[in-house]
C-alpha positions in Angstrom: 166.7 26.1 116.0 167.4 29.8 116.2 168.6 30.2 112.6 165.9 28.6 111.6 163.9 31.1 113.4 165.7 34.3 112.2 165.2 33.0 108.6 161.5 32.8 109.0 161.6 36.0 110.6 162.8 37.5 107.2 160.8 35.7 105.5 157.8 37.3 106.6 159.1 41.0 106.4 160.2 40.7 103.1 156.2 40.0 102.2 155.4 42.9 104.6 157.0 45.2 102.1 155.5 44.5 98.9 151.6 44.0 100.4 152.2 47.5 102.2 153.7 49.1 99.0 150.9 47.6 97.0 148.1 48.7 99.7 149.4 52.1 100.1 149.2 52.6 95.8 145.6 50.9 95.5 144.3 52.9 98.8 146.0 56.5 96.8 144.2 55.7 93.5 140.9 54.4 95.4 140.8 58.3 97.1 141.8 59.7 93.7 139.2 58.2 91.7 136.8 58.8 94.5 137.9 63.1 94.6 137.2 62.6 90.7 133.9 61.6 91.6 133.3 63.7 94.0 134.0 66.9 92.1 131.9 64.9 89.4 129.5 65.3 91.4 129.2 68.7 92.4 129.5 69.9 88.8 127.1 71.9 87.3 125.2 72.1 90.9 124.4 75.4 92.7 126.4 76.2 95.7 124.9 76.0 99.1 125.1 78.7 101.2 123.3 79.6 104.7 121.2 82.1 103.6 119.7 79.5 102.5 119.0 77.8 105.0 121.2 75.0 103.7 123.5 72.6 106.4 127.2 74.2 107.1 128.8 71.4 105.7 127.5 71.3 102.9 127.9 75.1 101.7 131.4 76.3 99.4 133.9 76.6 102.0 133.5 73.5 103.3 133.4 71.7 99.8 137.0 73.0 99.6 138.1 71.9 102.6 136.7 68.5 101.6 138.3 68.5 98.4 141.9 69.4 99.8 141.6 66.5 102.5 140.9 64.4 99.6 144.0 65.6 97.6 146.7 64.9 100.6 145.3 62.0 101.4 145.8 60.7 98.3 149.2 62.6 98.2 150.3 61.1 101.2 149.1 57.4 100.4 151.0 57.4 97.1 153.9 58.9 98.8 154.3 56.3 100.7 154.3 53.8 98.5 157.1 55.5 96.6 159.3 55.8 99.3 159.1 52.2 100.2 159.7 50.8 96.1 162.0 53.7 97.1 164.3 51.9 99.7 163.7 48.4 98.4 165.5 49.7 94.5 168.1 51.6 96.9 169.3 47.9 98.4 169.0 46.5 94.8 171.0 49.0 93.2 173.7 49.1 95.8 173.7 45.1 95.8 174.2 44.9 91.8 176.9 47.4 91.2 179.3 49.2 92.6 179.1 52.4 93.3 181.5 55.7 94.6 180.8 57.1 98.4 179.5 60.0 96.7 177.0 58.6 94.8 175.7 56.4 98.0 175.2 59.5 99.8 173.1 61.5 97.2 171.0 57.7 97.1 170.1 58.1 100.7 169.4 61.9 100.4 167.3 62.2 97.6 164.1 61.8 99.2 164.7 64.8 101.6 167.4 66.8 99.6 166.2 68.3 95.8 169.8 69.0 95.3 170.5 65.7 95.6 167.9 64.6 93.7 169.3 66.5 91.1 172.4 65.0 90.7 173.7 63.8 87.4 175.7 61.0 89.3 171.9 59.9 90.8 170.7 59.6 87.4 173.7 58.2 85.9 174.0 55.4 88.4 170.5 54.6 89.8 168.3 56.0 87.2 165.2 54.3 88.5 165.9 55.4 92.0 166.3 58.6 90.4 162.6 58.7 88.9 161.2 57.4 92.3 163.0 60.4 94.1 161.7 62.8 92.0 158.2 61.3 91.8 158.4 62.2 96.1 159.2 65.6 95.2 156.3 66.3 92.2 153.4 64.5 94.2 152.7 67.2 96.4 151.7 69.5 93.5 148.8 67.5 93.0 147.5 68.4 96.6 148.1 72.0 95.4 146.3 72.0 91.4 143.7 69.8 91.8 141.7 71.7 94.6 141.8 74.7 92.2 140.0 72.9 89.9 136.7 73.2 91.3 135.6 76.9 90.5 132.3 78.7 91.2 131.0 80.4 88.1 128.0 82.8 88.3 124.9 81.5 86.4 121.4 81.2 86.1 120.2 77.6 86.8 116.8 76.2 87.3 116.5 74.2 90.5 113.5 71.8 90.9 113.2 70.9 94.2 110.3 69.8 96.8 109.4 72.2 99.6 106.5 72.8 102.2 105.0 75.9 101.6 102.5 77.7 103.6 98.9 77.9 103.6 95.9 78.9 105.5 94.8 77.2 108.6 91.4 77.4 108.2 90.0 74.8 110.3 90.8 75.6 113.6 88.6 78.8 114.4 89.7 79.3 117.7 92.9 81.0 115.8 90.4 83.6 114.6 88.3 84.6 117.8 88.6 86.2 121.0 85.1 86.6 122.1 86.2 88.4 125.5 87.1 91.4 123.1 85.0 93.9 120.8 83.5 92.0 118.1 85.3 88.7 119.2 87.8 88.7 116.6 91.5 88.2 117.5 93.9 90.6 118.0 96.3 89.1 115.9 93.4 89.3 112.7 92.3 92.7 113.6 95.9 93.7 113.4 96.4 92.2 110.2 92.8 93.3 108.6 93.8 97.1 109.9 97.5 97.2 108.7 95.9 95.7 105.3 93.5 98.2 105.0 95.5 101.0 105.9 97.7 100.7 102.6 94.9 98.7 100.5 98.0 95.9 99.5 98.6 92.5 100.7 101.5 92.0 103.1 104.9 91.2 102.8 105.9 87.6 104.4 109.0 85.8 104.9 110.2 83.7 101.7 110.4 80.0 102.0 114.0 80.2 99.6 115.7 83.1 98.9 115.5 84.4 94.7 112.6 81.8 94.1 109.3 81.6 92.6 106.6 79.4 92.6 102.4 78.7 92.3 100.1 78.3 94.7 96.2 77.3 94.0 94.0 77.3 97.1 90.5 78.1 98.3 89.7 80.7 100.8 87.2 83.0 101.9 86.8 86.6 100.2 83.8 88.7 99.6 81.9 89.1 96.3 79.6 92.1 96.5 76.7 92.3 94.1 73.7 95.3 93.8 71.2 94.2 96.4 67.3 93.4 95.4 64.3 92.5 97.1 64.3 92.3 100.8 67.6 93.4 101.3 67.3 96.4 98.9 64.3 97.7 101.2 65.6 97.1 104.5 68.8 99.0 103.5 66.9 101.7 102.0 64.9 101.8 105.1 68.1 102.1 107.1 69.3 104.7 105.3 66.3 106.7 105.5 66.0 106.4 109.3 69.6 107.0 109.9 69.2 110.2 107.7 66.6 111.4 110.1 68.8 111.0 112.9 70.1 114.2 114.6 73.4 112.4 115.4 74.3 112.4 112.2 72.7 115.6 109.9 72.6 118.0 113.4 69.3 120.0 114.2 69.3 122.3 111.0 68.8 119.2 108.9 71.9 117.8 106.8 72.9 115.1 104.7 73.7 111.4 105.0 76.9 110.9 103.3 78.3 107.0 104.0 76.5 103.8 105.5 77.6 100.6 106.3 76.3 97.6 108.7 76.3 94.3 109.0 73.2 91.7 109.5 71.6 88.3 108.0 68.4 87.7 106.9 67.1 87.0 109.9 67.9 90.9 110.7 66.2 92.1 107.7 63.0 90.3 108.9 63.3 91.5 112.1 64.0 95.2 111.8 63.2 95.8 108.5 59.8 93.5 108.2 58.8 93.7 111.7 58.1 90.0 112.2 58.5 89.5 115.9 55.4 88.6 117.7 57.1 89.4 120.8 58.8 92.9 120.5 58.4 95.5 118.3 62.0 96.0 116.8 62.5 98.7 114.4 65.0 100.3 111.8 66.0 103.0 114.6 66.3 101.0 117.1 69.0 98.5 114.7 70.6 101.8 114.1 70.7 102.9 117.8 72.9 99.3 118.4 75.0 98.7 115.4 75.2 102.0 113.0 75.9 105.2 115.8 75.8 102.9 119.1 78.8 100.8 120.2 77.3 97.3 120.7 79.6 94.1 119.0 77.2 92.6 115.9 77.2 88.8 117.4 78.0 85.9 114.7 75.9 84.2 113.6 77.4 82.6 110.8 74.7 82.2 108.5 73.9 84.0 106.0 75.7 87.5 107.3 76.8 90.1 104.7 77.9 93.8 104.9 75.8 96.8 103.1 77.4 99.5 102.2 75.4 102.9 101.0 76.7 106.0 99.5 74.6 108.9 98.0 74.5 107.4 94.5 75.6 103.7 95.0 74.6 100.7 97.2 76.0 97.4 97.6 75.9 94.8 99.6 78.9 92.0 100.3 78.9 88.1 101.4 81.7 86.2 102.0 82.1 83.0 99.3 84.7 80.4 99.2 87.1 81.6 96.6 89.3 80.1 94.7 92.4 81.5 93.7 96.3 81.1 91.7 98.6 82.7 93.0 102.3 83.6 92.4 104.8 83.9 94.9 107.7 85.4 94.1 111.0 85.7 96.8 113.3 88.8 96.5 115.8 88.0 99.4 114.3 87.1 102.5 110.9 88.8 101.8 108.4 87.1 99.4 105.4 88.9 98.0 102.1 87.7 96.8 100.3 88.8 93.6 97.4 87.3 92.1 96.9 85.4 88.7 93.5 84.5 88.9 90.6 83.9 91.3 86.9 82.2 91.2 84.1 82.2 93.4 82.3 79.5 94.5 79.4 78.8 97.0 78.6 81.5 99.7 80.9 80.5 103.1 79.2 79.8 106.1 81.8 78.4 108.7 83.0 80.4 111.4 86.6 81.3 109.9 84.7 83.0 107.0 82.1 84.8 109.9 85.5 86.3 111.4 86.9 87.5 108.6 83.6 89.3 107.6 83.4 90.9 111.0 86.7 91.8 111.2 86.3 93.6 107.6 82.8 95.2 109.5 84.6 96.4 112.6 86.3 98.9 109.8 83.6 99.9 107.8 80.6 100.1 110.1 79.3 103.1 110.9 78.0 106.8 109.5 79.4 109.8 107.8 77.1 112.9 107.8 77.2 116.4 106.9 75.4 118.1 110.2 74.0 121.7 110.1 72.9 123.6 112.8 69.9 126.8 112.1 70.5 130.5 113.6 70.6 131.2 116.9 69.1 134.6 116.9 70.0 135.5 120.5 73.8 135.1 119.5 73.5 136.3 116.4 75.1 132.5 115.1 73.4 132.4 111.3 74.1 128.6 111.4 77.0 126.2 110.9 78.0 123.0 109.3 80.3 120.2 109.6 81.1 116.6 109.0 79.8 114.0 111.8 81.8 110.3 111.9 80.1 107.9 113.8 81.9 104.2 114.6 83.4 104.2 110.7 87.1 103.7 110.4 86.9 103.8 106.5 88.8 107.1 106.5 91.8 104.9 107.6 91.5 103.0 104.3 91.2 104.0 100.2 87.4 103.4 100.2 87.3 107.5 101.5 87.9 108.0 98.3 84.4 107.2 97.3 83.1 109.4 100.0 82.1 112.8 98.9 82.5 115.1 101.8 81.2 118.5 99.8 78.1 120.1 101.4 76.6 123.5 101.4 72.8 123.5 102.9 70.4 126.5 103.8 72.6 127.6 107.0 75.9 126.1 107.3 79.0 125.3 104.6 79.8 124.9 102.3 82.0 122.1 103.5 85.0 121.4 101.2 85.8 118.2 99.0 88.3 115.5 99.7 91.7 116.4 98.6 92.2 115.4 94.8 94.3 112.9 96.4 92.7 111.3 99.0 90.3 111.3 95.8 92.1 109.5 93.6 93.0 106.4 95.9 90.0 104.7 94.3 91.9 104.4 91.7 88.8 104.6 89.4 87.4 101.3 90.6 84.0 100.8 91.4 82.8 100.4 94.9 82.3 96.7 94.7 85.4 96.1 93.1 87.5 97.6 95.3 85.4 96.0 98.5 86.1 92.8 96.6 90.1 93.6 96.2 90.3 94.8 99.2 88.8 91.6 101.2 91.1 89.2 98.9 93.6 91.8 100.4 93.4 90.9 103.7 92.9 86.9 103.2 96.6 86.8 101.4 97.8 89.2 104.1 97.0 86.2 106.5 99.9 84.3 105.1 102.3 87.1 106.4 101.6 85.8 110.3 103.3 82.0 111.0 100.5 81.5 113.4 98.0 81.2 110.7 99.7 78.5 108.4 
């Protein structure tokens, strides 16, 4: 029984040895052909990297390490199955010839001696032992080349790809208003509207992907301003007349009115301007008292609301209207900026994002600039004086000075000097309504700039 037993036993390692030696060889061409495909893969792609925002693992340096795992795996695999059809033509060869002690020993050292893998006597005597030995010693350059075979070239290369991009919230009001505060706009808007203002362009805002461009269509609220007629025409002529009476704004020697703005509705214009309450008597000075030289918050209404603006020479009056507009984005590093491609207006806005945004505008041009003079004070000996009076207005803070002539000289006082050349030319030679118009699309891209609008 027990040699019956010891010959199964062998038996069943001899097949151990050729499935194992097999195994190893399929399981080292499998990874081969699949690094092949790998780097197939990745060729002609762009590489990853974190500025990017893209995953660690995927970016270059881990790519190489990938690739090298990949070579000495398949390396070792292959390696393996050498050095076991390695030992198995060792036995043969010893079993069919004879051979000198010399020549044994080089046999057994081949695998772990290039010396003897060298030997003429090896090659002489075992020549396919020989080629398996040196086969052990050349795999490993293939975990050396074939890594360095997947270099980064610099190029330019479209990339298609499908991204969220950001746009205006402009449903949920409450992101717009503060009514506990001034005028009831936010303080995040009124920072925005001021800073946008200040330097008349739209603000900078973080890019989506780094050295990219791309188009954006949507409709938002902006202002069209058009010359005023009718109703509207009078009551702001009638403002302007009563506010150039005022001694706030031209002193007690009599001056000159030299900017107006405000902000009302219709329903305004009917009650200050056509005197159509049958229960009070309001009146153009008493509109002006409140929301031209006085400090009280224009409430919004929402309907119909627009801002008049008056200079010497030129009158307009703005509304807010759903706009519209293509837009180009365009990423260089981190910061994206905005420039327009084209815009349309559509019906006149009514909904309470649009009312902020128009008050918000207001809260910077509302208000009175006058050129006051004073008459002689005989006891003194004071012949008169003149200066410039600025009532609520903050539109010195902002380009539209420009259109603002400060020059005075009257009976007693002055003369008062012009705006620097300048300060002058930051109108850039638009018109008034134009650049009210640029300036309100200004501050609706500039909303794009703060993540807790999108």
């Amino acid at each position: 029984m027990t040699p019956f037993h010891n010959t199964t036993s062998q038996r069943e390692i001899a097949r151990r040895v050729p499935i194992s030696m097999l195994a190893l060889f399929i399981s080292g061409i499998l990874v081969s052909v699949g690094h092949h495909l790998f780097y197939s893969r990745l060729d002609g792609t762009v590489v990853q990297s974190a500025e990017e925002k893209a995953s660690r693992y995927v970016t270059q340096i881990w790519i190489i390490r990938y690739g090298t795992a990949f070579a000495f795996l398949a390396k070792t695999l292959l390696a393996s199955a050498v050095v076991i059809a390695y030992k198995q033509h060792i036995w043969i060869n010893l079993r069919s010839k004879a051979n000198s002690i010399a020549t044994i020993n080089v046999i057994f050292a081949a695998t772990h001696d290039f010396l003897a893998a060298m030997s003429p006597d090896l090659f002489v005597s075992a020549t396919v032992p020989a080629l398996l030995a040196l086969a052990t010693w050349f795999l490993p350059l293939a975990a050396l080349v074939t890594p360095s075979t997947l270099t980064v070239i610099p190029d330019i290369h479209p990339v298609t790809s499908m991204l969220p991009i950001p746009t205006l919230n402009l449903n949920d009001a409450s992101l717009y208003s503060f009514y506990s505060l001034g005028s009831g706009v936010s303080p995040l808007v009124t920072r925005l509207v001021s800073t946008t203002t200040s330097g008349m362009e739209i603000l900078p805002m973080a890019a989506i992907f780094t050295n990219s461009s791309y188009e954006h269509t949507f409709t938002a609220p902006s202002l069209k301003c058009e010359v005023p007629t009718g109703k509207i025409l009078d009551c702001i002529d009638k403002i302007w007349n009563a506010t150039s009476q005022d001694p706030t704004m031209i002193g007690s020697g009599g001056g000159s009115l030299k900017y107006l703005a405000f902000i009302m509705d219709l329903s305004d214009v009917e009650l200050y301007c056509q005197h159509k309450s049958t229960s009070y008597d309001f009146n153009e000075a008493e509109f002006i008292s409140k929301y031209v030289t006085g400090t009280t918050p224009y409430p919004a209404s929402g309907i119909n609301q627009f801002i008049s603006v008056r200079l010497a020479n030129e009158t307009t009056h703005c509304a807010m209207h759903d706009t519209r507009s293509s837009l180009n984005f365009t990423a260089a590093g981190s910061t994206q900026s905005i420039s327009f491609m084209d815009y349309e207006w559509n019906k006149e806005a009514s909904d309470a994002v649009s009312s902020q945004l128009l008050l918000a505008i207001a809260d910077i041009l509302n208000g009175a600039i006058g050129a006051a003079e004073s008459g002689p004070v005989a006891q003194s000996g004071d012949s008169g004086t003149a200066w410039l009076v600025s009532v609520r207005t903050r539109i010195m803070e902002t380009a539209l000075i420009g259109f603002v002539s400060t020059a005075y000289e009257g009976a007693y006082g002055g003369p008062l000097a012009e705006l620097p050349d300048a300060d002058r030319k930051l109108t850039k030679n638009k018109t008034l309504p134009a650049t009210l118009e640029e300036l309100s699309r200004n501050v609706t891209l500039s909303l794009l700039s703060s993540d807790r609008l999108c």
